[in-house]
C-alpha positions as CSV (number, residue, x, y, z in Angstrom):
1,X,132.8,97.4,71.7
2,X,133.8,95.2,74.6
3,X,134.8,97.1,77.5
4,X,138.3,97.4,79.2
5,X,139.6,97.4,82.9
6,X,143.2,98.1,83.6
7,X,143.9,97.2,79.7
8,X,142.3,94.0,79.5
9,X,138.6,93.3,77.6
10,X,136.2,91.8,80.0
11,X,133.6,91.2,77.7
12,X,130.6,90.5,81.1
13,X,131.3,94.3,82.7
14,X,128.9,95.0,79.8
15,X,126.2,93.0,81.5
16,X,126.8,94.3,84.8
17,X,124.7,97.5,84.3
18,X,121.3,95.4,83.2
19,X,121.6,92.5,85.1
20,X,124.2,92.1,87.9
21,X,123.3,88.4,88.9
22,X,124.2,87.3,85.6
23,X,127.1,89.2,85.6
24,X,128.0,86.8,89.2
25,X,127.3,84.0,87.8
26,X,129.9,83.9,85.0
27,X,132.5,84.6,87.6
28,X,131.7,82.0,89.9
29,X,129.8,83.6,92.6
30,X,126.3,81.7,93.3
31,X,123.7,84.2,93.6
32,X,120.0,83.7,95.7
33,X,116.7,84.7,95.5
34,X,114.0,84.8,98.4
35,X,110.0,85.8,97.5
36,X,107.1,86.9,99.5
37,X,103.9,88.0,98.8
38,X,101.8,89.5,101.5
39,X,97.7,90.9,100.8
40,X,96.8,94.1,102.5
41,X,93.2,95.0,102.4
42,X,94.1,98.9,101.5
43,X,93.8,100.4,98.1
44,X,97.1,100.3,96.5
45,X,97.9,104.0,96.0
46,X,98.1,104.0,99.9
47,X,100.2,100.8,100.6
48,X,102.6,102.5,98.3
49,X,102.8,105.9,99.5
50,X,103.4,104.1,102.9
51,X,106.4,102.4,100.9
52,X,107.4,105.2,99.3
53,X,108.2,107.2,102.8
54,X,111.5,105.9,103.9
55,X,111.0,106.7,107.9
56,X,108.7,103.5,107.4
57,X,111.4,101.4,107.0
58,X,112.2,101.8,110.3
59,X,108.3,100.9,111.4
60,X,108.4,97.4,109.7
61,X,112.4,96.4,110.7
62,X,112.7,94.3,113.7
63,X,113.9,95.5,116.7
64,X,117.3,93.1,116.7
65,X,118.6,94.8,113.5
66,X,118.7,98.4,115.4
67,X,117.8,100.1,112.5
68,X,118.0,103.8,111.5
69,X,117.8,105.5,108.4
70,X,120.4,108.1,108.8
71,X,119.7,110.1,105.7
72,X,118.1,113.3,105.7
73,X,114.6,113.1,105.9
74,X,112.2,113.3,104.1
75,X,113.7,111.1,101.2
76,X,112.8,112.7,97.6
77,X,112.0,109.2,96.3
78,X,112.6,109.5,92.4
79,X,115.7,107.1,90.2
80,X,118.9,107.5,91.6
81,X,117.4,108.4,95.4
82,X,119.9,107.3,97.9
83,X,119.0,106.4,101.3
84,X,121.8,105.5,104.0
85,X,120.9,103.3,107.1
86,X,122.7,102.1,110.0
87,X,121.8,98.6,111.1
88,X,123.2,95.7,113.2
89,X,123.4,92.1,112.0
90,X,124.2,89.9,114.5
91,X,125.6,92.3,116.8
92,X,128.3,93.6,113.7
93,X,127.4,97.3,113.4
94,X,126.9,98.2,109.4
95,X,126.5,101.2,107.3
96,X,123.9,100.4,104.4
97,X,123.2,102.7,101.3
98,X,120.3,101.8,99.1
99,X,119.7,103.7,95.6
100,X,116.4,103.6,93.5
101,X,117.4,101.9,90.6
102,X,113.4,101.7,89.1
103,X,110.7,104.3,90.3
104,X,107.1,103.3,88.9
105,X,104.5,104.9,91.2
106,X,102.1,103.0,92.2
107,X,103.5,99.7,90.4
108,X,106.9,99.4,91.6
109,X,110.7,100.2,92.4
110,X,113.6,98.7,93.2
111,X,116.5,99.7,95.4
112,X,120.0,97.8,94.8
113,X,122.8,98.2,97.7
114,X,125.6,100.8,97.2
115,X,127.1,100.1,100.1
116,X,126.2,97.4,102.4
117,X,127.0,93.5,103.9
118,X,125.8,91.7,100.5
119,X,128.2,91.3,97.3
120,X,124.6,92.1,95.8
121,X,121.2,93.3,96.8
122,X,118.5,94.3,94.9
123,X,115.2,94.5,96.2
124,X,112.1,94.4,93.5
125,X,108.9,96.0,95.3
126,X,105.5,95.2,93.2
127,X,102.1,96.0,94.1
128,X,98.9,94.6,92.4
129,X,95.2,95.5,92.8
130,X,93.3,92.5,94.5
131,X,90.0,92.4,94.9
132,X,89.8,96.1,97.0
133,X,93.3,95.4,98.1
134,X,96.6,95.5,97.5
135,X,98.8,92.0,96.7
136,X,102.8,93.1,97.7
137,X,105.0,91.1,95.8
138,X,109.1,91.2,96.7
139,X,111.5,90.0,94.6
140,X,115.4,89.8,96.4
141,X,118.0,88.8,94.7
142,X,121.3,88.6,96.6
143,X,124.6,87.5,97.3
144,X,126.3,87.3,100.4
145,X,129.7,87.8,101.8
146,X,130.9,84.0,102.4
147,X,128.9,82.7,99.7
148,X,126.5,79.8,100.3
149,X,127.6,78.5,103.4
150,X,127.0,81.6,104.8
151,X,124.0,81.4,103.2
152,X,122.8,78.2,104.8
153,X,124.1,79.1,108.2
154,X,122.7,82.4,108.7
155,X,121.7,84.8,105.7
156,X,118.5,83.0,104.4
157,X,117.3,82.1,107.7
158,X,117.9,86.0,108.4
159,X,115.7,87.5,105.8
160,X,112.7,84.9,106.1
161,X,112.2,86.1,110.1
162,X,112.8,89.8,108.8
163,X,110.0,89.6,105.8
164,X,108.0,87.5,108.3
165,X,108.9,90.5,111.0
166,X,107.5,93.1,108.3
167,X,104.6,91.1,106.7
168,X,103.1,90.7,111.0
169,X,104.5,94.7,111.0
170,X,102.5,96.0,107.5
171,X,99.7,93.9,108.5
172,X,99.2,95.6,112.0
173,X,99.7,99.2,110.8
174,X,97.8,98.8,107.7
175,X,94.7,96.8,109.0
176,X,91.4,98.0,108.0
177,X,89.8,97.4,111.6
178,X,86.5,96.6,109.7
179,X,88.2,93.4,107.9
180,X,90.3,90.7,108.8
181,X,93.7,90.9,107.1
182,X,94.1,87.0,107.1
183,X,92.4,85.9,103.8
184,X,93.0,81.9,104.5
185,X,95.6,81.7,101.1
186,X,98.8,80.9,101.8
187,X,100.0,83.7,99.7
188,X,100.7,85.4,102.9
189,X,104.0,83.2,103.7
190,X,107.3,84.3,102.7
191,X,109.6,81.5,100.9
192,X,112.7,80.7,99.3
């Protein structure tokens, strides 16, 4: 069955509940996707109960953004969680809501925007055993209001100085004092 809106089949709506960026795509709109991968020398059951507390967020978001997470603590993380923040992006105050779209203690979630500055955002969170530690691996896939000028001219610049923000942040608050967290691979270094 091919679903209807406002009378009409629109045979991609179908998609739009598995895969939104496809969805995009075959309406025109160019979707991104930015990467990072950041080692913490803690066992992984405790990076991601750090994760898994939402008043963290607010630990490893740069100052500049303003960020608060204006839901009532503490977050019940489980599928469907919402979390609302207020934030500031270049100056421009903005309400974001966030739900957990995939909840997979200790291996991963995701959290796609509800509400927010993006035409789509969602935010895969993985986290591996590595050799006593924990390899973080995010997956965003996004597209922004304005498309890909805006893009080029601010967004992507945007999120590589906030993941580089939270990899310094998670590495400073997470650092085994006994270890150095820099392992010398350049697996620490967020890229597009």
């Amino acid at each position: 069955m091919v679903p209807k809106f406002k009378g009409r089949e629109v045979p991609f709506l179908g998609v739009l509940a598995c895969e939104p960026w496809k969805t995009l795509e075959k309406v025109g709109m160019r979707n991104f996707q930015f990467e990072s991968k950041l080692r913490l020398n803690r066992p992984r059951d405790e990076v991601f109960k750090f994760f898994s507390d939402a008043q963290n967020l607010e630990e490893i978001t740069p100052p500049w953004l303003q960020f608060q997470v204006v839901s009532k603590l503490p977050v019940l993380m489980h599928p469907d969680a919402e979390i609302e923040y207020r934030l500031k992006i270049h100056r421009v105050p903005i309400v974001w809501r966030s739900r957990i779209t995939v909840w997979d203690p200790p291996y991963r979630f995701v959290d796609e925007q509800v509400r927010g500055p993006y035409r789509m955002w969602i935010h895969e969170h993985r986290f591996m055993e590595d050799s006593g530690g924990t390899l973080c691996e995010d997956t965003v896939k996004y597209v922004p209001l304005g498309g890909a000028i805006i893009n080029s001219l601010f967004v992507k610049r945007d999120i590589k100085k906030i993941f580089a923000y939270r990899s310094d942040r998670l590495q400073k608050i997470l650092s085994d004092p006994r270890q150095a967290m820099f392992t010398g691979r350049r697996d620490n270094i967020a890229k597009f």
